[in-house]
C-alpha positions in Angstrom: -32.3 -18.5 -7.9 -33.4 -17.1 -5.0 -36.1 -14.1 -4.3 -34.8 -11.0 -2.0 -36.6 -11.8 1.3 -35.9 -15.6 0.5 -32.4 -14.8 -0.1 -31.5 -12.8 2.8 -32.9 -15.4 5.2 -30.7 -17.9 3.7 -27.6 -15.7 3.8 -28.7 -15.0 7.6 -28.8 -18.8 8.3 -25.2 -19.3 6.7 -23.5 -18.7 10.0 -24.5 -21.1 11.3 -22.1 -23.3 9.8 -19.0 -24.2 11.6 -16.5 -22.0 10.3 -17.9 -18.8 11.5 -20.6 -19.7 14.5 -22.4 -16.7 16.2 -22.0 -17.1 19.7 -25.5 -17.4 20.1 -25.9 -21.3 18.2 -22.8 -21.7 20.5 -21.1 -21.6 24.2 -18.4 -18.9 24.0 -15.0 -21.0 24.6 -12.8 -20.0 27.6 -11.4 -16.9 26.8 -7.8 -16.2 26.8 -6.0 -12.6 27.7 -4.1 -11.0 25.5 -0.6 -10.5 26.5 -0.5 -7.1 24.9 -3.1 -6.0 26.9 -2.7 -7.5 30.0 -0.3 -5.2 32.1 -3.5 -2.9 31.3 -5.9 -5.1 32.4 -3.5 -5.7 35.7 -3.4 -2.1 36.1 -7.1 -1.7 36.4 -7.2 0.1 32.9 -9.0 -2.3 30.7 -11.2 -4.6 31.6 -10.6 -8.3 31.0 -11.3 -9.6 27.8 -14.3 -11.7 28.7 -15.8 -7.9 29.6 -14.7 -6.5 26.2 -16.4 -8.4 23.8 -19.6 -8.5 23.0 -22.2 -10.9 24.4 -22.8 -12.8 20.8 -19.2 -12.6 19.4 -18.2 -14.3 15.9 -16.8 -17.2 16.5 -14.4 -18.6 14.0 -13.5 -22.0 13.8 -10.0 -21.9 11.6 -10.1 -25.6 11.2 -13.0 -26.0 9.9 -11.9 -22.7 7.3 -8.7 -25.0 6.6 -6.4 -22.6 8.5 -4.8 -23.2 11.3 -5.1 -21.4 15.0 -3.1 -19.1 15.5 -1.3 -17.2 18.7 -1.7 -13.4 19.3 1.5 -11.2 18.8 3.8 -9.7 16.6 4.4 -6.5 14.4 3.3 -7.0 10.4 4.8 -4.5 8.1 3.7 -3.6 5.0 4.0 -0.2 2.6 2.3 2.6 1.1 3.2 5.6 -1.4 0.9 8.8 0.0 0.4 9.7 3.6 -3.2 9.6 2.4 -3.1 5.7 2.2 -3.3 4.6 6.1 -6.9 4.5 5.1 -5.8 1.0 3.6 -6.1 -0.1 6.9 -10.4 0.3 6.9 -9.9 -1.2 3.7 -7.9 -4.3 4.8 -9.7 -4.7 8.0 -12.7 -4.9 6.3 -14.8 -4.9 9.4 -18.5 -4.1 7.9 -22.3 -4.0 9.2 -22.2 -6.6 6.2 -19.3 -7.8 4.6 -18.6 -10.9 2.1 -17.2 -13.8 3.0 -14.6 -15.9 0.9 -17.2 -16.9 -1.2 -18.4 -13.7 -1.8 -21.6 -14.3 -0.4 -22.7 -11.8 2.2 -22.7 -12.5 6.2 -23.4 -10.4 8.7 -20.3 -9.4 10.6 -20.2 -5.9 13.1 -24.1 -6.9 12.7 -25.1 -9.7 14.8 -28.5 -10.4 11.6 -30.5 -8.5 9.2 -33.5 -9.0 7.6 -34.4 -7.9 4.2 -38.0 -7.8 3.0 -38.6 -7.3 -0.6 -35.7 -5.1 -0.9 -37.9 -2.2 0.4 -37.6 -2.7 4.2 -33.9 -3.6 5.8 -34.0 -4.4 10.1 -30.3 -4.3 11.0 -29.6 -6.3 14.7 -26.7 -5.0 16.3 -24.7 -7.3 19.1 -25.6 -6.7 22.6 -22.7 -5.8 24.3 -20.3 -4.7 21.7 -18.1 -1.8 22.3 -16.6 0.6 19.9 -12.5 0.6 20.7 -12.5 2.9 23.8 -14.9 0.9 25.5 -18.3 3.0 25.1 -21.5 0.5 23.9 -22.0 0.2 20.1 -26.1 1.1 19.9 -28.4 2.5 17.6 -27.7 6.1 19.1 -24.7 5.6 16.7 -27.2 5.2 13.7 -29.3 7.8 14.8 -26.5 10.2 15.1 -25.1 10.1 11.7 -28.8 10.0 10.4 -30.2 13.0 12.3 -27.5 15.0 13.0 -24.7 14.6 10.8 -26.5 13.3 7.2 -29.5 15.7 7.4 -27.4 18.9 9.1 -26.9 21.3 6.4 -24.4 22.3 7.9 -22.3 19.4 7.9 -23.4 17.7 4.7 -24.6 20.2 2.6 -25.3 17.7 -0.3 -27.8 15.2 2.4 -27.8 11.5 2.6 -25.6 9.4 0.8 -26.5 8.9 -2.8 -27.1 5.5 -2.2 -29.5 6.0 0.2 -31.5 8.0 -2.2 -34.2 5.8 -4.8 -35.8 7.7 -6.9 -35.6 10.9 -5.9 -36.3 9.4 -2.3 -34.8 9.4 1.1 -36.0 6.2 3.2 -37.9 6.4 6.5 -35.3 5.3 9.2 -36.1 4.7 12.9 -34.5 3.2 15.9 -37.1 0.8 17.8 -34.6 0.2 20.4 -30.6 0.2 21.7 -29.6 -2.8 18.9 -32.0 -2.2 16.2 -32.5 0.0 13.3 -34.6 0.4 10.2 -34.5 1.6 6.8 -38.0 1.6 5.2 -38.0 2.9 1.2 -41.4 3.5 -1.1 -39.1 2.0 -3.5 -37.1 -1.1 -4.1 -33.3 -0.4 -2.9 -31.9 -3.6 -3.9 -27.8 -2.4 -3.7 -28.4 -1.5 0.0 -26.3 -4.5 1.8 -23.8 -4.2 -1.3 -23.2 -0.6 -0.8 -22.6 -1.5 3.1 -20.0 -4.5 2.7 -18.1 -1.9 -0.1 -14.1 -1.9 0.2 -15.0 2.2 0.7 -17.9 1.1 2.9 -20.5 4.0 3.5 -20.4 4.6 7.2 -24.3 5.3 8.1 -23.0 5.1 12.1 -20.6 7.2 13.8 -19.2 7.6 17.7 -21.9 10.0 18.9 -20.4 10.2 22.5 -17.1 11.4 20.9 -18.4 13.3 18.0 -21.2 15.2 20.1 -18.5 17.3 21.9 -17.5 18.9 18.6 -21.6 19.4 17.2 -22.6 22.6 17.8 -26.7 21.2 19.1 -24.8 19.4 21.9 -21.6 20.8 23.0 -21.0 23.2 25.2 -21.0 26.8 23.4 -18.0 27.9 25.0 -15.5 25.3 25.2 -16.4 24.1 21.2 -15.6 28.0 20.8 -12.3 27.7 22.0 -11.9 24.1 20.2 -12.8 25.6 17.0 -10.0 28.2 17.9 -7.6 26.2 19.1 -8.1 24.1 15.8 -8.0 27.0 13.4 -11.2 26.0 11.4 -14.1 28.3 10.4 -16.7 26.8 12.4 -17.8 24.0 14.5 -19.2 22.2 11.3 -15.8 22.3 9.7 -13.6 21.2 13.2 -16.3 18.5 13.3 -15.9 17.0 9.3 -12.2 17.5 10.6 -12.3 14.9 13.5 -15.2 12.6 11.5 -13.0 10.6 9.3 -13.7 7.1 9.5 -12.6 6.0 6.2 -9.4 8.3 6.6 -8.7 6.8 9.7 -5.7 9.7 10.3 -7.4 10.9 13.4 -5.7 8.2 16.2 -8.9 9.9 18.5 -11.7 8.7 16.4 -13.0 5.6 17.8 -13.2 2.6 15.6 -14.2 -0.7 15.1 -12.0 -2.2 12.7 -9.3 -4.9 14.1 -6.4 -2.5 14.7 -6.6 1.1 15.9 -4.5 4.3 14.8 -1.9 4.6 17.3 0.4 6.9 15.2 -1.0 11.2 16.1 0.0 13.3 12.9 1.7 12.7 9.8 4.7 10.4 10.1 6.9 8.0 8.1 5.9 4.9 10.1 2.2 4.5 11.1 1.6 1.8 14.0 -1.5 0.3 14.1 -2.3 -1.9 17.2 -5.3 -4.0 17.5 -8.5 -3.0 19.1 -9.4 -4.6 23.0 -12.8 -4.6 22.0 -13.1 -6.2 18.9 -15.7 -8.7 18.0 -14.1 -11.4 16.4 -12.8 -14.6 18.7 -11.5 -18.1 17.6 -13.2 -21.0 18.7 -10.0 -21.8 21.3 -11.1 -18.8 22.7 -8.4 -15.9 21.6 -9.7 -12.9 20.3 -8.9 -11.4 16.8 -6.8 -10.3 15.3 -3.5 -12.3 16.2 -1.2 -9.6 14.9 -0.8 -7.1 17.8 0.5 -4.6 15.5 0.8 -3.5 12.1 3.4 -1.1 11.0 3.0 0.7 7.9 5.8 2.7 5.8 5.1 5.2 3.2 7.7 4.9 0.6 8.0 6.6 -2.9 6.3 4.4 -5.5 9.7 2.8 -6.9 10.8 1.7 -3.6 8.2 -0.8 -2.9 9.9 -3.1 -5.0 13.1 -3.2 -4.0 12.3 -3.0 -0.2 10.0 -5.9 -0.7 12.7 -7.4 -2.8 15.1 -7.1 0.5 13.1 -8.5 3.0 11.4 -5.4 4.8 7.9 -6.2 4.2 5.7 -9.1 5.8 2.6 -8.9 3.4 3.0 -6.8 0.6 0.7 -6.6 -2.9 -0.4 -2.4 -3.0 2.4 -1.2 -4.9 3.7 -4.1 -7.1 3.0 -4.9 -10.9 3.5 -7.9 -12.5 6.6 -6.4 -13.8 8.5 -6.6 -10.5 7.8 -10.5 -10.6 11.2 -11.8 -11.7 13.0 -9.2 -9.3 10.8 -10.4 -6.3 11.2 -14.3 -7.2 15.1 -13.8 -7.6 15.3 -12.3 -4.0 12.9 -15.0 -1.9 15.9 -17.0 -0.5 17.8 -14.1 1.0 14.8 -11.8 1.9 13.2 -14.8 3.5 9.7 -14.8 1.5 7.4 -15.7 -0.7 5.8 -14.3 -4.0 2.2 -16.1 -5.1 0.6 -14.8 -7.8 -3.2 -14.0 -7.2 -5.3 -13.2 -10.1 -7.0 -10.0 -10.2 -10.8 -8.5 -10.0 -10.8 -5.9 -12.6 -12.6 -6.2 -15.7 -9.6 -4.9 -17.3 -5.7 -4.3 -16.2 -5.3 -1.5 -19.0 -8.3 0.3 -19.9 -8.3 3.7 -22.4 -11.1 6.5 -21.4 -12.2 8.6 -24.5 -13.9 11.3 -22.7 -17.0 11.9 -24.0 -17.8 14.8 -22.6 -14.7 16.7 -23.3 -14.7 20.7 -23.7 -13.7 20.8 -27.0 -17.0 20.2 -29.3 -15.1 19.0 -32.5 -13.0 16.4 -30.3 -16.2 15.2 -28.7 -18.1 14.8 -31.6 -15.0 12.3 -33.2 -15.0 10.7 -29.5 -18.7 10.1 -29.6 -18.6 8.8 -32.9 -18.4 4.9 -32.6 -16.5 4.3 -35.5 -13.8 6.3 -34.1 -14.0 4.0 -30.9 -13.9 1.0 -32.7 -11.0 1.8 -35.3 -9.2 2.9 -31.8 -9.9 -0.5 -30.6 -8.7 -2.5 -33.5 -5.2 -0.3 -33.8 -4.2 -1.7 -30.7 -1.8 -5.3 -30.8 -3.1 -6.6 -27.9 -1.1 -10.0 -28.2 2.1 -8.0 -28.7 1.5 -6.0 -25.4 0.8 -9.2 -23.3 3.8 -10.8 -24.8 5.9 -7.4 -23.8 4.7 -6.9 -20.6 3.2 -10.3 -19.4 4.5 -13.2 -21.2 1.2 -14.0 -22.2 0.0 -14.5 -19.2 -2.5 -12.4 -19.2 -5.6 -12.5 -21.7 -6.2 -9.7 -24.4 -9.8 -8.5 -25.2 -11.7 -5.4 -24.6 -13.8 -4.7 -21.5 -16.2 -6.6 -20.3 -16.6 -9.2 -16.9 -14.2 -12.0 -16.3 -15.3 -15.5 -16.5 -15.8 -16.0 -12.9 -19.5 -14.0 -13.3 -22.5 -15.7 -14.9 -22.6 -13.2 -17.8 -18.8 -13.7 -19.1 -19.0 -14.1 -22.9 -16.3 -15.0 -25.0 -17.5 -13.2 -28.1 -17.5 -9.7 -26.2 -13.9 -10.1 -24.7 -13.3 -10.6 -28.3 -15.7 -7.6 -29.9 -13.4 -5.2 -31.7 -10.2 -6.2 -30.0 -8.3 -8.2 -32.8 -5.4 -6.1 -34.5 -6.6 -4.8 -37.9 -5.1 -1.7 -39.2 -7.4 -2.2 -42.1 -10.2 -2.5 -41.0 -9.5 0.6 -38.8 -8.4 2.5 -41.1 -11.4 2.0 -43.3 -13.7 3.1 -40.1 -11.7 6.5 -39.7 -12.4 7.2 -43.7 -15.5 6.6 -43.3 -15.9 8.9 -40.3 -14.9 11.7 -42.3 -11.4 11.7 -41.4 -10.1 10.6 -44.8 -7.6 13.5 -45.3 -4.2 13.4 -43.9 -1.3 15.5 -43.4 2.6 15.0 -44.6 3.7 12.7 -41.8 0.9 10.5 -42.6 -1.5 11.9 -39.2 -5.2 12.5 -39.8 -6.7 15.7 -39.9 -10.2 16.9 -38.4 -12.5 18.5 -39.8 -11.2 22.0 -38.6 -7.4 20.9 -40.1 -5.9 20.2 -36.7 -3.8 16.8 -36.4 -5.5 14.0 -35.0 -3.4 14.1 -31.9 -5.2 12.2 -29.1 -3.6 13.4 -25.8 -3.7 10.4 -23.6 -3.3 11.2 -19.4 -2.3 9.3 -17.0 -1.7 9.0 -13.4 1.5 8.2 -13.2 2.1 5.4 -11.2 2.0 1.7 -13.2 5.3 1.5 -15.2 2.9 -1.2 -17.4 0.9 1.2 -18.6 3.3 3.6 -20.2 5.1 0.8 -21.3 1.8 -0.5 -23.0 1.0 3.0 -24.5 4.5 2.9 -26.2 3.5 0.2 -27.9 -0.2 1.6 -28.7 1.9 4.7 -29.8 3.4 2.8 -32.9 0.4 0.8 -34.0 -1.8 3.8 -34.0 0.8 5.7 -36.0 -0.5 2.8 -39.0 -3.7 3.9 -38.9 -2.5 7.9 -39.3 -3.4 8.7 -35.6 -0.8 9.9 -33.3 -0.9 9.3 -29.5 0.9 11.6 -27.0 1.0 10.3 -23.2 0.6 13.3 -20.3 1.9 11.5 -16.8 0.2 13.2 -14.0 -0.5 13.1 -10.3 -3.3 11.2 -9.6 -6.0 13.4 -7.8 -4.9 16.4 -10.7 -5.3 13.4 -13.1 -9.2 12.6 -11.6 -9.8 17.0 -11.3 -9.1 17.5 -14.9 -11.7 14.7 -16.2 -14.2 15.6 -14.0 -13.5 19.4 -15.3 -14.0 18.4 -18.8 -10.3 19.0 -19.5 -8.9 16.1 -20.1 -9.7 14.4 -23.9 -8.8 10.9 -23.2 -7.2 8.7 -20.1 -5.9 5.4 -18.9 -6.9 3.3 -15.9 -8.1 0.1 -14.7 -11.2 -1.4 -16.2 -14.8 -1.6 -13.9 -13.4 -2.5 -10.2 -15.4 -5.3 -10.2 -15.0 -8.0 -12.9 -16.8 -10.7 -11.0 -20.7 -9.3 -11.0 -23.6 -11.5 -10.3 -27.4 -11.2 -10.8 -27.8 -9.7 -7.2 -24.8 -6.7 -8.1 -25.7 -3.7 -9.0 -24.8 -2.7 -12.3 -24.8 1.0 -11.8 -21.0 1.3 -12.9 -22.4 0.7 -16.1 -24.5 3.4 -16.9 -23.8 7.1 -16.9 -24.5 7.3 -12.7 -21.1 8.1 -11.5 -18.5 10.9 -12.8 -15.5 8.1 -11.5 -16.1 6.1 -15.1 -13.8 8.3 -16.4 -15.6 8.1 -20.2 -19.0 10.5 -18.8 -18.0 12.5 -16.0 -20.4 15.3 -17.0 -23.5 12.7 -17.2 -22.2 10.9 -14.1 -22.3 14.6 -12.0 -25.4 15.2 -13.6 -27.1 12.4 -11.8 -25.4 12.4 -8.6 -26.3 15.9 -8.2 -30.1 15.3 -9.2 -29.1 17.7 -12.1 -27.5 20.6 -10.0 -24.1 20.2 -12.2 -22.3 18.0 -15.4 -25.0 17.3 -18.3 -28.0 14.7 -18.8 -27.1 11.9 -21.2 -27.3 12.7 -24.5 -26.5 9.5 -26.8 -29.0 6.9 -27.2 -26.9 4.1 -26.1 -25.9 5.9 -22.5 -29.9 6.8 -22.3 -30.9 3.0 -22.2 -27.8 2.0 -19.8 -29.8 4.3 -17.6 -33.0 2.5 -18.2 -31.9 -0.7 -17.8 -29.9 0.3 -14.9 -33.5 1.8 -13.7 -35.2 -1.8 -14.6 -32.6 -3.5 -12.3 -33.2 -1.4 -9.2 -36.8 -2.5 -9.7 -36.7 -5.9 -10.3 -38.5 -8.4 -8.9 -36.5 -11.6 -9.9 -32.8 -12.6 -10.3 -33.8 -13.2 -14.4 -34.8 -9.6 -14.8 -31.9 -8.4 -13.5 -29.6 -11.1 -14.9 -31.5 -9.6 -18.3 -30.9 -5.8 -17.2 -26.9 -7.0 -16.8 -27.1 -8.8 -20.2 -27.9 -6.1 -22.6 -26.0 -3.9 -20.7 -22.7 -5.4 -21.2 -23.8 -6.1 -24.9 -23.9 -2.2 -25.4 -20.4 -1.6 -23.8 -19.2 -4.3 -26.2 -20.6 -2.8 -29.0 -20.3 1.0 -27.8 -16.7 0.5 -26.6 -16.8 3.5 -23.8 -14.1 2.2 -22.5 -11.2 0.4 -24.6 -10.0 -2.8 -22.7 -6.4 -4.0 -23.5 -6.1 -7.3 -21.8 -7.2 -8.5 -18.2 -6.4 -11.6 -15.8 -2.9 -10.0 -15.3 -1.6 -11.7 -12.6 -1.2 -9.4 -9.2 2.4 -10.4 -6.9 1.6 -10.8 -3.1 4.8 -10.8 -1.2 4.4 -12.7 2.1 7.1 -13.3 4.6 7.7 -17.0 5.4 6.9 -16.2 9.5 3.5 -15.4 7.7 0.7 -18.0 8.5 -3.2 -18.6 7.1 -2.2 -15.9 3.9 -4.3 -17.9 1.0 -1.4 -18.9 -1.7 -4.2 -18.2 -4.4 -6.5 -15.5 -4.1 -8.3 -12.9 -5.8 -6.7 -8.9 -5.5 -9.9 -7.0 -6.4 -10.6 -4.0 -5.0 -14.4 -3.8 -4.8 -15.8 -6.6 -3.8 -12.9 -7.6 -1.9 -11.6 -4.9 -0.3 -8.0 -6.0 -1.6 -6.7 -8.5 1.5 -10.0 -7.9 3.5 -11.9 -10.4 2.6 -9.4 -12.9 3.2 -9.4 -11.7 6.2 -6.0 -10.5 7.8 -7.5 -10.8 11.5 -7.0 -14.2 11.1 -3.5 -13.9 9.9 -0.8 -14.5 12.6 3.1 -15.0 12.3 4.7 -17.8 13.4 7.8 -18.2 16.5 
């Protein structure tokens, strides 16, 4: 295993293998024009291509990757359900300071090399000559922007910092030696640093200063950000300039960027058009710069259309929106819709995951909820087998929650830790949580007389998981507990847990399923109100105790020192030993109630469609979905 500083310079000297060469190890290649651009280059509006990218490029040798080269051009369209989700298009682009590669190892990739020292000091190397997308340099005055004027203006982020910029109570020491480097410095180990940067939501510690410094009120003009701010309708200049910052939103077609295709769609519309970005960093080793695809259309669609349009033909690359359910539909219309349905597995530690909330505003429901017996009798009422039969034809594999045997620390015996069927058993656990008395329809009673009603909510928007709850629904009923399902929108769904208001919910188990020694296993302790169990305990230490509650069970107490022991580890065995116990109290603890995971995830592809992996892995976080198979390097064929 290897040390952090060890580590890092080994992950540093992995490009310089052949499938993905920094320009620096080799001669850039002859570079080719892009045809989209080229009437602009003609016209004396862009400069030609060997001007727009940087001077150390990534080079990308698709043969050697087992893909083939590819030719720039054509429109991709794909689908989304909310306005909200063009951000999909940061998160598929997946251009990152650091990013992982297919082997989810991480390479540096907008950076041209970091160096990591002890986990304490981080010296991030930007590429000389790279450009965001309207042709102004890419330098360290776009670190030292966010830093000291947007992070640690008051005015603009009232909060500070990023929280995971923060160790121990700590902000690090960050300076800017010169035009391509920066530094973060910490007292304190900050081992999740380069993870937290190569995130599928990636934390954007740069910005555009030359664009956003006309809307900061220490730079712009007084007068004419006046009448901005007017013309805008905001409050203040803080609030017009939050307004035009969205990176991750990526709605404002202004904002500069460097991901691989650019917002060229103003305002909310049906259709968003995408196009890719003259001064991207990314070249093959024949010389034509990434991405192929000149454009990317994407649709917003209600939810039960993605589907059928899919099912007709209208997509290119398609797997936001589908369920394993839709599978027979979308195999029954390849011929005539001209496309392809592979099945890649998925990331999550769990498909179907239920949420007792522990922190709920009622005190006699959270005491049942916190009692483990409770949990566990929960657990063993459900018929997992039947529910992957129903909804997956076994294909999928029932268990509770815990990681997926693609990580080190997959255990067969916690996958199957309360998750067989036993209405006995259960039933025995509730009576001997005090909830022995029952009225006439057969329901349990709490201590105050109420039924034992458990009000599950949900978002609204996976026809598998009502479907799954049906059948929860009845085996519950055997062990006198009655379930009633509350669909919501998702956002009101997330506001109500966070408020303490909802009792229990449904979701997907921990994003990532596939966690190694070097992963951070802050997702499972009580650090963040988004595991939907301890949204009280999770606000309570985002907000260095401002708001939500400290931990008060013994279990959630030691996730948090363990979780502590890993951010200050010294060796991959302590923190494969932090991970370890950790995963043996959820197993035992059951704060979240697994159901089955490996459900198989459709990707539609059109058959025009080249270099789209037939297997893959759909996991949000690491993964970033289709970015890290990286859809620059995607191209459709004549």
């Amino acid at each position: 295993m290897f040390e952090p500083k060890r580590r890092s310079l080994f992950l540093a000297a992995s490009l310089v293998i052949a499938s993905l060469m920094p320009a620096g190890a080799n001669p850039i290649p002859p570079l080719q024009e892009s045809t989209f651009w080229q009437a602009e280059v003609d016209a004396g509006d862009l400069p030609p291509v060997n001007e727009r990218i940087p001077d150390e490029p990534i080079i990308v040798d698709m043969e050697a990757k087992g893909r083939e080269f590819g030719q720039q051009g054509g429109t991709l369209s794909t689908m989304v359900t909310r306005s909200k989700d063009i951000r999909q298009m940061v998160v598929y682009g997946y251009a990152r300071l650091v990013g992982y590669d297919e082997n989810y190892e991480l390479v540096p990739d907008l950076l041209a090399s970091y160096e990591n020292e002890n986990n304490r000091k981080f010296t991030l190397r930007l590429r000389p000559g790279h450009k965001w997308s309207d042709g102004a340099p890419f330098t360290s005055d776009d670190f030292k922007y966010w830093w000291e004027d947007v992070a640690n203006n008051p005015l603009l982020s009232p909060a500070g910092p990023l929280d995971f910029l923060r160790i121990e109570g700590e902000l690090p020491k960050v300076s800017f030696p010169d035009e391509l480097t920066v530094v973060y410095e910490w007292e304190h180990p900050n081992p999740n640093f380069l993870q937290s940067l190569a995130q599928a939501r990636p934390p954007f510690i740069y910005r555009p200063a030359h664009f956003l410094k006309d809307y900061h009120g220490d730079f712009a003009d007084a007068d004419a950000l006046a009448e901005k701010v007017e013309d805008a309708r905001v409050k203040s200049w803080a609030a017009l300039h939050n307004k035009r910052d969205n990176m991750y939103k990526f709605d404002n077609s202004e904002l500069p960027t460097l991901q691989p295709w650019i917002n060229a769609s103003a305002g909310k519309k049906i259709r968003h058009n995408f196009v890719r970005n003259p001064y991207y960093h990314r070249i093959d080793s024949n010389g034509v710069q990434l991405p192929y695809i000149d454009i990317v259309e994407m649709e917003i669609v209600a939810p039960g259309l993605v589907a059928a349009k899919s099912n007709a033909g209208e997509v290119d690359l398609q797997g936001r929106g589908l369920d394993f359910r839709d599978t027979s539909i979308l195999k029954k219309g390849e011929t005539d819709g001209n496309y392809k349905t592979n099945l890649w597995q998925t990331g999550v530690a769990s498909q179907i995951a239920i949420y007792p909330n522990l922190n709920y505003a009622d005190p006699v429901w959270r005491e049942i909820m916190r009692d483990v017996r409770v949990r566990r009798a929960l657990s063993l009422g459900i018929d997992r087998k039947t529910i992957n039969q129903a909804l997956y034809f076994k294909l999928a594999k029932p268990g509770s929650m815990t990681v997926l045997p693609a990580s080190p620390f997959f255990k067969q015996e916690l996958r199957d830790a309360w998750a067989a069927f036993d209405p006995e058993t259960a039933n025995a656990l509730l009576d001997e949580a005090g909830l022995d008395k029952r009225d006439g329809n057969g329901i349990r009673l709490l201590p105050d007389g109420r039924p034992m009603e458990i009000v599950i909510e949900t978002a609204g928007e996976r026809q598998e998981v009502e479907n799954a709850l049906q059948i929860v629904t009845d085996t519950w009923r055997e062990i006198g507990v009655k379930l009633v399902m509350r669909p919501l929108d998702r956002d009101i769904l997330r506001n109500r847990v966070y408020a303490g208001n909802t009792m229990a919910s449904v979701w997907f188990g921990w994003d990532n399923g596939i966690p190694q020694a070097y992963t951070s296993p802050d997702y499972l302790a009580p650090r963040h109100q988004e595991f939907l169990a301890w949204p009280k305990w999770g606000q309570h230490y985002q907000t260095n105790g401002d708001v939500g509650e400290a931990p008060d069970m013994p279990e959630a107490q030691r996730l948090m020192e363990l979780a502590l022991d890993w951010d200050r580890a010294d060796t991959d065995e302590q923190r494969a030993a932090a991970w370890t116990e950790m995963l043996d109290i959820h197993s035992e603890q059951l704060f979240g109630i697994g159901i089955l995971a490996e459900a198989p995830q459709p990707i539609v592809v059109s058959n025009r469609m080249r270099n789209v992996p037939k297997k893959g892995l759909w996991a949000w976080d690491p993964g970033a979905h289709f970015g890290v198979h990286r859809p620059d390097e995607f191209f459709m064929a004549e």
